[in-house]
Backbone bond lengths (Angstrom), bond angles and torsions (degrees), N, CA, C in turn:
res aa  C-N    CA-C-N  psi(-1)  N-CA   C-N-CA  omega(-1)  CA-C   N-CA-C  phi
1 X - - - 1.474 - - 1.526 109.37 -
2 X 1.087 113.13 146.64 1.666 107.14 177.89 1.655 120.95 -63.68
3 X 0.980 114.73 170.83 1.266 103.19 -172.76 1.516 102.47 -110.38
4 X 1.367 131.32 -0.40 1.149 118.11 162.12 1.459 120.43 -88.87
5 X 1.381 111.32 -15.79 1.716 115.10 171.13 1.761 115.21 -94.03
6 X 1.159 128.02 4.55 1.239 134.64 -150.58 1.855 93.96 -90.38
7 X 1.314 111.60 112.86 1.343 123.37 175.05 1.629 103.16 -87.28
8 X 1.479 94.75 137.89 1.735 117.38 -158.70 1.651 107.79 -104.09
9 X 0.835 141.71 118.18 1.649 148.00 159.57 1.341 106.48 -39.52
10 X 1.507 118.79 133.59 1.368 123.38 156.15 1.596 121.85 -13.06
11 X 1.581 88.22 -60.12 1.563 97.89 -159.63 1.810 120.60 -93.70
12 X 1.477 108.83 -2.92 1.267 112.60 172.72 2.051 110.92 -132.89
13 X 1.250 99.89 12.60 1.934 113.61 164.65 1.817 98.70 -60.63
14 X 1.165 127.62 132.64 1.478 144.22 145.54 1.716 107.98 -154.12
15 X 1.248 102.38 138.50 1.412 137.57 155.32 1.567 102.33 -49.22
16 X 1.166 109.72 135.35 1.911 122.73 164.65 1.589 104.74 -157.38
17 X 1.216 113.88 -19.72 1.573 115.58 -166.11 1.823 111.43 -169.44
18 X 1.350 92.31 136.16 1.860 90.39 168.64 1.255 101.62 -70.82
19 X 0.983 128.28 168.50 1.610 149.25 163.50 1.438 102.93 -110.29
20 X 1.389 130.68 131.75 1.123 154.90 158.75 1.879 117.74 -18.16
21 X 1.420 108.30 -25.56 1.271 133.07 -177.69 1.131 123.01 -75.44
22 X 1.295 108.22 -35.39 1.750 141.30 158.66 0.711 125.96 -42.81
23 X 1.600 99.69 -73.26 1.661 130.81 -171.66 1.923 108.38 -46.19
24 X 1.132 94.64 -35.85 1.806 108.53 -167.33 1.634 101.92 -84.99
25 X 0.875 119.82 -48.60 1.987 130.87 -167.23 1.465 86.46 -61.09
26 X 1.516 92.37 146.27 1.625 111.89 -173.72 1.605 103.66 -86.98
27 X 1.085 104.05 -163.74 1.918 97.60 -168.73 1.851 90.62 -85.40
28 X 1.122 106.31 -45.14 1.536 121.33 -159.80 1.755 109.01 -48.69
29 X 1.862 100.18 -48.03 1.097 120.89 164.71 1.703 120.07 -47.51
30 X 1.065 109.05 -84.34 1.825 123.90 150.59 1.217 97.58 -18.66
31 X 1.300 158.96 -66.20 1.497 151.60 -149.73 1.494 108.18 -89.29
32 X 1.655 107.88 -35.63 1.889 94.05 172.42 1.463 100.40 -91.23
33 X 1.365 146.78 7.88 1.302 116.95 148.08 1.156 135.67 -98.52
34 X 1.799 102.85 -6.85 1.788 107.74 167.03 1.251 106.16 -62.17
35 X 1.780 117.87 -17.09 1.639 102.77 -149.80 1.788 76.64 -96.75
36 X 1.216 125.74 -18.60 1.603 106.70 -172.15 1.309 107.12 -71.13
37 X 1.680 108.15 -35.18 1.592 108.42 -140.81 1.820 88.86 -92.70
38 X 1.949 125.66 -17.23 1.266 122.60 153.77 1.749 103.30 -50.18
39 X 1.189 145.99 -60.58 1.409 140.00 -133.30 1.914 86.20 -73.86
40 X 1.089 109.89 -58.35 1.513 126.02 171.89 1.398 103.67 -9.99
41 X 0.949 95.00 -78.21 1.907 119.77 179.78 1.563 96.71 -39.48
42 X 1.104 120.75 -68.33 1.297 118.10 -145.65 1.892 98.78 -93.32
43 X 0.882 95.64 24.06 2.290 117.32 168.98 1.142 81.61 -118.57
44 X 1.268 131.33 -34.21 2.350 103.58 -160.97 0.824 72.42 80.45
45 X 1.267 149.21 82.71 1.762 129.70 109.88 1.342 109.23 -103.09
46 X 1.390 100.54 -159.83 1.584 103.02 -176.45 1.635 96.56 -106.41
47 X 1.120 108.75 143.56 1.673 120.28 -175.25 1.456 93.28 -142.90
48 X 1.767 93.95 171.95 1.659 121.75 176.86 1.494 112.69 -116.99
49 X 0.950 125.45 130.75 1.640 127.51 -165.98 1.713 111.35 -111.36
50 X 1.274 104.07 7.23 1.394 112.06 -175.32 1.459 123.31 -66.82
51 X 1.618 91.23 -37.02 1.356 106.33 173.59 1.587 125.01 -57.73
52 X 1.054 94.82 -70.48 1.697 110.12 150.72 1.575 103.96 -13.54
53 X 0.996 101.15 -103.55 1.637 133.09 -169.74 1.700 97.86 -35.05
54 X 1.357 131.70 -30.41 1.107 128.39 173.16 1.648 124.68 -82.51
55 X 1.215 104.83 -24.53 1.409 132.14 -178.96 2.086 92.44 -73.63
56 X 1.131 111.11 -71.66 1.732 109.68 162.94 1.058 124.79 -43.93
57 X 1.437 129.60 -24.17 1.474 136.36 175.03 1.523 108.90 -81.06
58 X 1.098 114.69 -28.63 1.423 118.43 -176.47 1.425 101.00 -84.01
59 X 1.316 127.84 -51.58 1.193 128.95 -164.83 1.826 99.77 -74.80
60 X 0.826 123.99 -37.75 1.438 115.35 175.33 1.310 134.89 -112.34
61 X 1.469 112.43 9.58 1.667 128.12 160.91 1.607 88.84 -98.44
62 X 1.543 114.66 -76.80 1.551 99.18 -153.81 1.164 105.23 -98.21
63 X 1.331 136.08 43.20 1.963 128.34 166.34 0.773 102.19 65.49
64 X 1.549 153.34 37.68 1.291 138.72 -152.26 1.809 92.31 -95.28
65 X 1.570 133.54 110.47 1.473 128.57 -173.53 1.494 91.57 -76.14
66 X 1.267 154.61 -45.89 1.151 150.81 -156.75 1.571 91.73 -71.63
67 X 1.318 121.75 -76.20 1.683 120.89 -178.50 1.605 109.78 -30.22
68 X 0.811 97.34 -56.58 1.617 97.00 -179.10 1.694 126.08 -78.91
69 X 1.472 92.82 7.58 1.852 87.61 173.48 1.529 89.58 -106.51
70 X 1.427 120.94 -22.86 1.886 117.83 167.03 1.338 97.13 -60.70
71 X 0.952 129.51 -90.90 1.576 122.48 175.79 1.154 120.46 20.03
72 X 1.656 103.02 -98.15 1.281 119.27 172.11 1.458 128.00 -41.40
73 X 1.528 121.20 -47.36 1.289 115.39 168.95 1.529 129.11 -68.07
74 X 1.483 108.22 -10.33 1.212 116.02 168.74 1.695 130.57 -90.30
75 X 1.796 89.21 -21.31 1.566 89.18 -169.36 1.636 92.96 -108.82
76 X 1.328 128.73 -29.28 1.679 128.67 167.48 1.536 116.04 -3.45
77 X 1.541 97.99 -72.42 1.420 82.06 179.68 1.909 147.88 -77.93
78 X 1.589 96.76 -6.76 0.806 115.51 160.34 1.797 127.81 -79.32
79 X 1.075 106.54 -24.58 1.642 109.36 153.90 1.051 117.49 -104.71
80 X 1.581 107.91 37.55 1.508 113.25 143.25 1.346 111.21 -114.27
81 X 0.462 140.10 -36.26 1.826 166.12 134.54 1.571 85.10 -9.02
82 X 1.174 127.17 -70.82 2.026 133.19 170.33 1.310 105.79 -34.47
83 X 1.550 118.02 -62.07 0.911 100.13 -146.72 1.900 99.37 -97.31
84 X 0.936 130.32 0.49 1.263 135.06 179.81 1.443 112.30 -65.85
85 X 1.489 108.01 -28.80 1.827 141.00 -161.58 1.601 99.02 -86.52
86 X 1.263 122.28 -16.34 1.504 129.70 -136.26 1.956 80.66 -106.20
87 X 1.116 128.69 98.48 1.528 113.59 -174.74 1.405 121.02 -78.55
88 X 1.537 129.15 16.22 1.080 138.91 164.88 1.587 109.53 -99.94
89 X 1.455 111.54 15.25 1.623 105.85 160.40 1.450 125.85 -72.50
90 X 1.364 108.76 -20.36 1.594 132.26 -173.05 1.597 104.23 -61.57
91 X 1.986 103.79 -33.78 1.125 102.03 -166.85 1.518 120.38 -117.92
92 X 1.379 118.49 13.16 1.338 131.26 -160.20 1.521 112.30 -98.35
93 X 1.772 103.60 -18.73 1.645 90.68 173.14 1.720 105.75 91.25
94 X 1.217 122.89 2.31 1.443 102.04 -179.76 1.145 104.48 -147.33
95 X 1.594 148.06 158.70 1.244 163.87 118.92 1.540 115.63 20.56
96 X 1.535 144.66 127.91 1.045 130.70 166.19 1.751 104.37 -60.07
97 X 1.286 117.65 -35.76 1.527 123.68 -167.43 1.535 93.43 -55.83
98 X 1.141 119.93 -39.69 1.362 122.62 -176.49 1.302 135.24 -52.89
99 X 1.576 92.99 -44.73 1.639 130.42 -178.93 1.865 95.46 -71.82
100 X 1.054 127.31 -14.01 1.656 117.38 -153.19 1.509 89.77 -109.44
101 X 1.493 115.90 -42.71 1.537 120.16 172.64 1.572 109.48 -56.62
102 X 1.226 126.62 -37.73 1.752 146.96 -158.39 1.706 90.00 -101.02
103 X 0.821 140.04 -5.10 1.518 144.80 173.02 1.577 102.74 -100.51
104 X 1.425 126.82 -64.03 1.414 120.81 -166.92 1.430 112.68 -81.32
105 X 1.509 118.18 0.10 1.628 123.33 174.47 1.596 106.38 -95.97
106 X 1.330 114.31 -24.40 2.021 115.33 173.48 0.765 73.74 -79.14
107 X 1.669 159.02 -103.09 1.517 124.94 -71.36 1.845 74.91 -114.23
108 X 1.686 132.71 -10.81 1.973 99.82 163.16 1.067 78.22 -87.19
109 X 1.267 156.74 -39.80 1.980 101.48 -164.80 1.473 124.82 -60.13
110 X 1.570 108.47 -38.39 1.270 115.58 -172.56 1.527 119.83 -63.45
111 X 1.397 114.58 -19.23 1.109 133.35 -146.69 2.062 98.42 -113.15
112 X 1.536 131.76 78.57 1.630 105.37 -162.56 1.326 57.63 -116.37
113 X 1.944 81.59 174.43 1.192 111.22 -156.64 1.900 126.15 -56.20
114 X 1.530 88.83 -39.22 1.544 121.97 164.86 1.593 106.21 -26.38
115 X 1.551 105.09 -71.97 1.364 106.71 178.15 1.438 136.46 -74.26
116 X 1.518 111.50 -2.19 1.487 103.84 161.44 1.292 158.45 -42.59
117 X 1.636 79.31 -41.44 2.227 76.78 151.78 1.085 137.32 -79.21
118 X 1.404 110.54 2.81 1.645 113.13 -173.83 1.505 100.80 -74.64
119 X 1.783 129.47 -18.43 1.436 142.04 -166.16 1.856 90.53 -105.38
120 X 1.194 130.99 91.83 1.416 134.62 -167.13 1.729 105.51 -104.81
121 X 1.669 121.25 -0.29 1.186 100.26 150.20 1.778 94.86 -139.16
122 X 1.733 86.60 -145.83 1.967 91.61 -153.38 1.902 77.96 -92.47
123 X 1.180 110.30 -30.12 1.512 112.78 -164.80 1.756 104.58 -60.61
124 X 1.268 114.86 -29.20 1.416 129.21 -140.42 1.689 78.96 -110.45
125 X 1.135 135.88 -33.30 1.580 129.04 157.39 1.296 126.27 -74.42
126 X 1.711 115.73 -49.80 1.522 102.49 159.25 1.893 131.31 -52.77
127 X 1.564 104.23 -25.11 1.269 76.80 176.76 1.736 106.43 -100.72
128 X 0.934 113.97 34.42 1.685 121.65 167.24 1.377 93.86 -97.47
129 X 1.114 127.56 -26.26 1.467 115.05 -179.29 1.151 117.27 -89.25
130 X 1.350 119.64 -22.52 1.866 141.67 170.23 1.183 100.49 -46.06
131 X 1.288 119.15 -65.95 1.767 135.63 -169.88 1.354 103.12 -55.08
132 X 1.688 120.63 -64.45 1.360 119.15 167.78 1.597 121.52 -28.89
133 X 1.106 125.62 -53.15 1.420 136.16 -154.58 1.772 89.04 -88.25
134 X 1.384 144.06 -25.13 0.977 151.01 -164.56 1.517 96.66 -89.36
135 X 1.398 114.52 -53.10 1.567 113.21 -167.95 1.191 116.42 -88.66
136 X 1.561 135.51 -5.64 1.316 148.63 176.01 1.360 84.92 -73.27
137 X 1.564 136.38 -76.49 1.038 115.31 -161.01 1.453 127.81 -90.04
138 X 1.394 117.54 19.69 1.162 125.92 149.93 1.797 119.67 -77.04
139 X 1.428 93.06 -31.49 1.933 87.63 173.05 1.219 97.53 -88.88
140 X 1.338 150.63 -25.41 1.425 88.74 157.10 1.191 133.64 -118.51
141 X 1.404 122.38 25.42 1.780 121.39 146.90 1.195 109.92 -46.91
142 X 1.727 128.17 -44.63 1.494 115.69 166.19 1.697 132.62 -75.28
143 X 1.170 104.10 -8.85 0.974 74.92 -177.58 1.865 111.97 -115.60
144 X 1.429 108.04 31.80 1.338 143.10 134.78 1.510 106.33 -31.21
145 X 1.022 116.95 -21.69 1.824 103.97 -159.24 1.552 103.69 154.55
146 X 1.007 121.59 85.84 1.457 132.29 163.45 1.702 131.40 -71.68
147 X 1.383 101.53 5.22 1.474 127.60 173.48 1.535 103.67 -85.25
148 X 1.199 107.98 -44.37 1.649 94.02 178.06 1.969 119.06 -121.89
149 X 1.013 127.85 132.77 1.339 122.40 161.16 1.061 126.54 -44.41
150 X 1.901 122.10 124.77 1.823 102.77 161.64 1.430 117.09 -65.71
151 X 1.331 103.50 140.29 0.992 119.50 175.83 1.753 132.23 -59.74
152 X 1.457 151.99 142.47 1.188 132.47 -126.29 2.200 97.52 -93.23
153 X 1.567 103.56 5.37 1.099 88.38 -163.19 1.901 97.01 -107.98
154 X 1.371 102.56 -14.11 1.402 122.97 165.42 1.774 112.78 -53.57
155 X 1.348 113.65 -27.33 1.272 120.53 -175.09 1.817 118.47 -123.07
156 X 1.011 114.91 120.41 1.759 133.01 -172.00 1.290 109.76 -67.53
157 X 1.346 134.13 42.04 1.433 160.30 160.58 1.758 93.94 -15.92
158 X 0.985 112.12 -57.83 1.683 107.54 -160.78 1.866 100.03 -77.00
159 X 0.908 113.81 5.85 1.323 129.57 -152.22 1.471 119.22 -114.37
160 X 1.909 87.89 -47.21 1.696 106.25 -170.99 1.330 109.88 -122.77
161 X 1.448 140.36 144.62 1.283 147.79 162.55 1.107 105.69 -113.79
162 X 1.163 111.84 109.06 1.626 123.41 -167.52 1.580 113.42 -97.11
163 X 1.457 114.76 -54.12 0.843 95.52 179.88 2.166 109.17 -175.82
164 X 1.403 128.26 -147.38 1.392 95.79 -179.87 1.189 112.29 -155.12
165 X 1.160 113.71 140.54 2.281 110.22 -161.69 1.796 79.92 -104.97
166 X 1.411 100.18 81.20 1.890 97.02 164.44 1.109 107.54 -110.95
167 X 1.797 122.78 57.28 1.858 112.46 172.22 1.566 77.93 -96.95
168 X 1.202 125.52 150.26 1.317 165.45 169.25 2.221 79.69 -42.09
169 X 1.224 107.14 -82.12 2.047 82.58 179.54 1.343 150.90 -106.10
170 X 1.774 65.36 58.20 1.958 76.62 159.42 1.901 78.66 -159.99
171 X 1.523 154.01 19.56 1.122 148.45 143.54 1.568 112.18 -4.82
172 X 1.472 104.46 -78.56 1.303 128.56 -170.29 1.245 124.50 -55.74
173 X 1.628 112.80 -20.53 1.757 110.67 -152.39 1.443 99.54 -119.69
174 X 1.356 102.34 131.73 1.325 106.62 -175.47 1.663 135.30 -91.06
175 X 1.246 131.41 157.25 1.222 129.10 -106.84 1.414 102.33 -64.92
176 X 2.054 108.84 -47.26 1.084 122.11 -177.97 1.030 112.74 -50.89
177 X 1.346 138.37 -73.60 1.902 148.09 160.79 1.909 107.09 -4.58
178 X 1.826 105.00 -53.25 1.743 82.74 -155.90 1.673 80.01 -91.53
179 X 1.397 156.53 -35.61 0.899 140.97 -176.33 1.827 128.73 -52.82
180 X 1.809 100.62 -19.75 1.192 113.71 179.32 1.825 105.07 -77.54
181 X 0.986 110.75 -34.20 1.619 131.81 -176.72 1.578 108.70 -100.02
182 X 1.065 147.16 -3.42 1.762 120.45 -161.92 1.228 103.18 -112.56
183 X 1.833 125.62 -10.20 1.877 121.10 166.72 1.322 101.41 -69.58
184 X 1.470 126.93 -24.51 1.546 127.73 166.97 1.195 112.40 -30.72
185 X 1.854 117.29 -42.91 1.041 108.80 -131.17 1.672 108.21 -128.19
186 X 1.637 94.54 5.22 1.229 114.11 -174.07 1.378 111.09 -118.89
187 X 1.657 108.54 136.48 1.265 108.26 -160.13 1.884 111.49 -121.89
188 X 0.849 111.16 39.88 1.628 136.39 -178.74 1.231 138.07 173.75
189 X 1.076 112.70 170.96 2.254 108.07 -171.79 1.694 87.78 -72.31
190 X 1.684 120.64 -42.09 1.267 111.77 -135.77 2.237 90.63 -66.61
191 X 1.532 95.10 -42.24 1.324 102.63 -170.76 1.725 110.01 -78.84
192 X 1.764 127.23 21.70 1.075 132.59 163.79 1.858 109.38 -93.82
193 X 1.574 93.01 -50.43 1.455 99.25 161.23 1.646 131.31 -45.15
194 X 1.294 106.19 -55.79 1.535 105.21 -178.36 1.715 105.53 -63.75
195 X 1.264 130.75 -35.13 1.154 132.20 -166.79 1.566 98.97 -76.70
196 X 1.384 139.33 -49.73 1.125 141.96 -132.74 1.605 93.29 -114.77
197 X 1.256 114.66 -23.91 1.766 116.88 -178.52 1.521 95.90 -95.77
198 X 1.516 115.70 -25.89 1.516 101.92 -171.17 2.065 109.04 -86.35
199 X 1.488 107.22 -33.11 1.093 110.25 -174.41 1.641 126.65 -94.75
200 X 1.441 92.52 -10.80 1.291 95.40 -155.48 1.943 93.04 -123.12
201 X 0.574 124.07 42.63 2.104 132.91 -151.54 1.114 123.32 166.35
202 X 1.473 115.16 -21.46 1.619 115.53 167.13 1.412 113.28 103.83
203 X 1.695 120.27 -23.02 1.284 130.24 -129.49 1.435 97.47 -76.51
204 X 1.353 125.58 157.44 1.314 132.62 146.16 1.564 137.99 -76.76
205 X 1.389 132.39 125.14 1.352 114.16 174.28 1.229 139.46 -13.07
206 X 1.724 120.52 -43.52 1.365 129.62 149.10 0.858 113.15 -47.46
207 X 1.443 135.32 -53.32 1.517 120.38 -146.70 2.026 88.50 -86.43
208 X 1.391 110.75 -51.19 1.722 93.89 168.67 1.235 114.11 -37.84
209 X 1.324 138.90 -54.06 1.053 118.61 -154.60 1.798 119.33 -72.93
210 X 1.266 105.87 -41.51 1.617 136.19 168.78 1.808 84.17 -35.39
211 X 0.900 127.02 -81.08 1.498 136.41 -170.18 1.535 117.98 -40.13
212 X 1.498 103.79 -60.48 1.698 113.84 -164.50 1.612 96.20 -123.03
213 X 1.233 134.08 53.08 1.136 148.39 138.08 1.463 112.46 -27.02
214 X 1.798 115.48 -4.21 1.824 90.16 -156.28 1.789 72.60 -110.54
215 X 1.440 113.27 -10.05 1.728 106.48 -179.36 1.788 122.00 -114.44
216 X 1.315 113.62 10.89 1.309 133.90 162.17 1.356 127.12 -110.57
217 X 1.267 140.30 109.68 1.328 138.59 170.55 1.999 113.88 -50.25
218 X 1.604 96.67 -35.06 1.526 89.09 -167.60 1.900 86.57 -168.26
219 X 1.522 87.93 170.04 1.850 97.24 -172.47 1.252 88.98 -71.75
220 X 1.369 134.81 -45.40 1.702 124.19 -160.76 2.044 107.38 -60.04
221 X 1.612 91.57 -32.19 1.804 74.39 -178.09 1.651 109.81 -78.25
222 X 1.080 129.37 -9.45 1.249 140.53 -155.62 2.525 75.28 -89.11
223 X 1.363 116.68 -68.55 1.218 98.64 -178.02 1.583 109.38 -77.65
224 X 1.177 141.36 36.75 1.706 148.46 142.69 1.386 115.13 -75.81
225 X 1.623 87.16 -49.53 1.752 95.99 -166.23 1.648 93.97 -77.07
226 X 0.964 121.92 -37.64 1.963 104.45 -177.29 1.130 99.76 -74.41
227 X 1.311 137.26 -55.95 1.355 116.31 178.33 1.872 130.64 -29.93
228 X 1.576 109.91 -62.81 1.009 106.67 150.26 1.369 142.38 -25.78
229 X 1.635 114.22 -58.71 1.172 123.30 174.23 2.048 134.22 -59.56
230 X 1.565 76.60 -17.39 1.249 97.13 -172.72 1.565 102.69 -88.40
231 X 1.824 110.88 -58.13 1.690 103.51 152.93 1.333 124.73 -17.27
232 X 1.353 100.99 -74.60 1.939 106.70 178.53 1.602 104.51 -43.00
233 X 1.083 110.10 -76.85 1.873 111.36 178.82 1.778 110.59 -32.11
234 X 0.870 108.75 -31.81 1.589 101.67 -179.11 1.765 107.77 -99.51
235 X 0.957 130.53 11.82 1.394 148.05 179.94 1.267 103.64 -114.40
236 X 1.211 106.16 -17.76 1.958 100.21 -154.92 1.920 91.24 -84.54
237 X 1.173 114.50 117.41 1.741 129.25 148.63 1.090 101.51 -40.11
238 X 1.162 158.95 -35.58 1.789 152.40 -117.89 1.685 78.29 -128.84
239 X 1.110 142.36 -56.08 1.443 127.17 -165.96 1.822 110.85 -120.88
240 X 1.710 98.30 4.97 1.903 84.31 148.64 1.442 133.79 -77.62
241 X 1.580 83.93 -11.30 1.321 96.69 175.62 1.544 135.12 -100.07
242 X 1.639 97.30 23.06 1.270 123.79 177.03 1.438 111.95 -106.90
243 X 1.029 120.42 -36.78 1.496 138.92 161.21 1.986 121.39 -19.61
């Protein structure tokens, strides 16, 4: 069978290369067969995801503004569908419409061109965009109120992978355990923020600081104060003994 017509199975479809077939089809073209070869998918049949996946390549290797307004109108409602699922929408204060705009602006920043192949199919990009649409509206259900934690039933855990507490002390301890213990251990909003934007959101010191500018002097104290905090956490009796 040729290899530019060759329809791919759910379970063995990956991206490694455009095909020449691609390269030529206009965006418009590319967008009514992602949207056929999506319906496919969602019958269980066998579909091709190339299209797709090329339509994202354009929009986030070459700027393509047309690729990416297919995109969006194609994938919109389905990262609304994300974020509706996300049970800290109840508490975040804003619009799902909102959440879907705040979903497709993380995942192009996160996403430059550089790093596109590291995402080698369409599956392995949609759910980079899943996570996005999950953690937009987790920042800001938190940052609603940094006095109190959401609570574990407020958030779709089986649902969402948010994100990962891998400093060497707190690696080991799991989520419920250091969250039951770590306001113990924290002694200000500014040092609730760095902990809870850094571990729990992905965020970088920059991007804290960009945000809460009114409780950081500069990005370097923003990496002082975790350092510290992280000292204390590895000092702390209360979670060596969680270990």
């Amino acid at each position: 069978m040729n290899p530019q017509t060759t329809v791919l199975s759910p379970e063995t479809s990956s991206i490694t290369s455009t095909v020449a077939q691609l390269d030529v089809m206009d965006v418009s073209s590319l967008a009514r067969r992602a949207l056929s070869e999506s319906q496919r998918f969602y019958r269980r049949e066998e579909y091709d995801q190339r299209y797709a996946y090329e339509l994202f390549r354009r929009a986030l290797v070459e700027g393509d503004n047309a690729a990416w307004g297919c995109i969006f109108e194609q994938y919109a409602p389905l990262v609304e569908h994300w974020v509706r699922r996300t049970g800290a929408l109840t508490v975040s204060g804003e619009t799902s419409d909102y959440f879907v705009g705040a979903a497709f602006i993380r995942f192009w920043r996160a996403i430059p061109p550089e790093r596109f192949n590291t995402f080698p199919s369409l599956a392995a990009l949609l759910n980079y965009l899943r996570r996005c649409a999950a953690c937009v509206v987790i920042d800001a259900a938190r940052s609603q109120s940094f006095a109190d934690l959401l609570s574990e039933d407020e958030i779709n855990w089986n649902q969402q992978r948010l994100g990962y507490i891998d400093e060497e002390a707190i690696g080991r301890i799991s989520r419920e355990e250091f969250w039951r213990m770590i306001d113990s251990l924290l002694t200000s909003e500014a040092e609730r923020v760095v902990v809870r934007c850094s571990y729990l959101l992905g965020m970088k010191p920059a991007e804290i600081y960009a945000r809460w500018r009114n409780l950081f002097a500069s990005v370097e104290e923003i990496y002082t104060l975790k350092r510290h905090i992280l000292s204390r956490l590895r000092r702390s009796p209360e979670l060596q003994q969680l270990h």
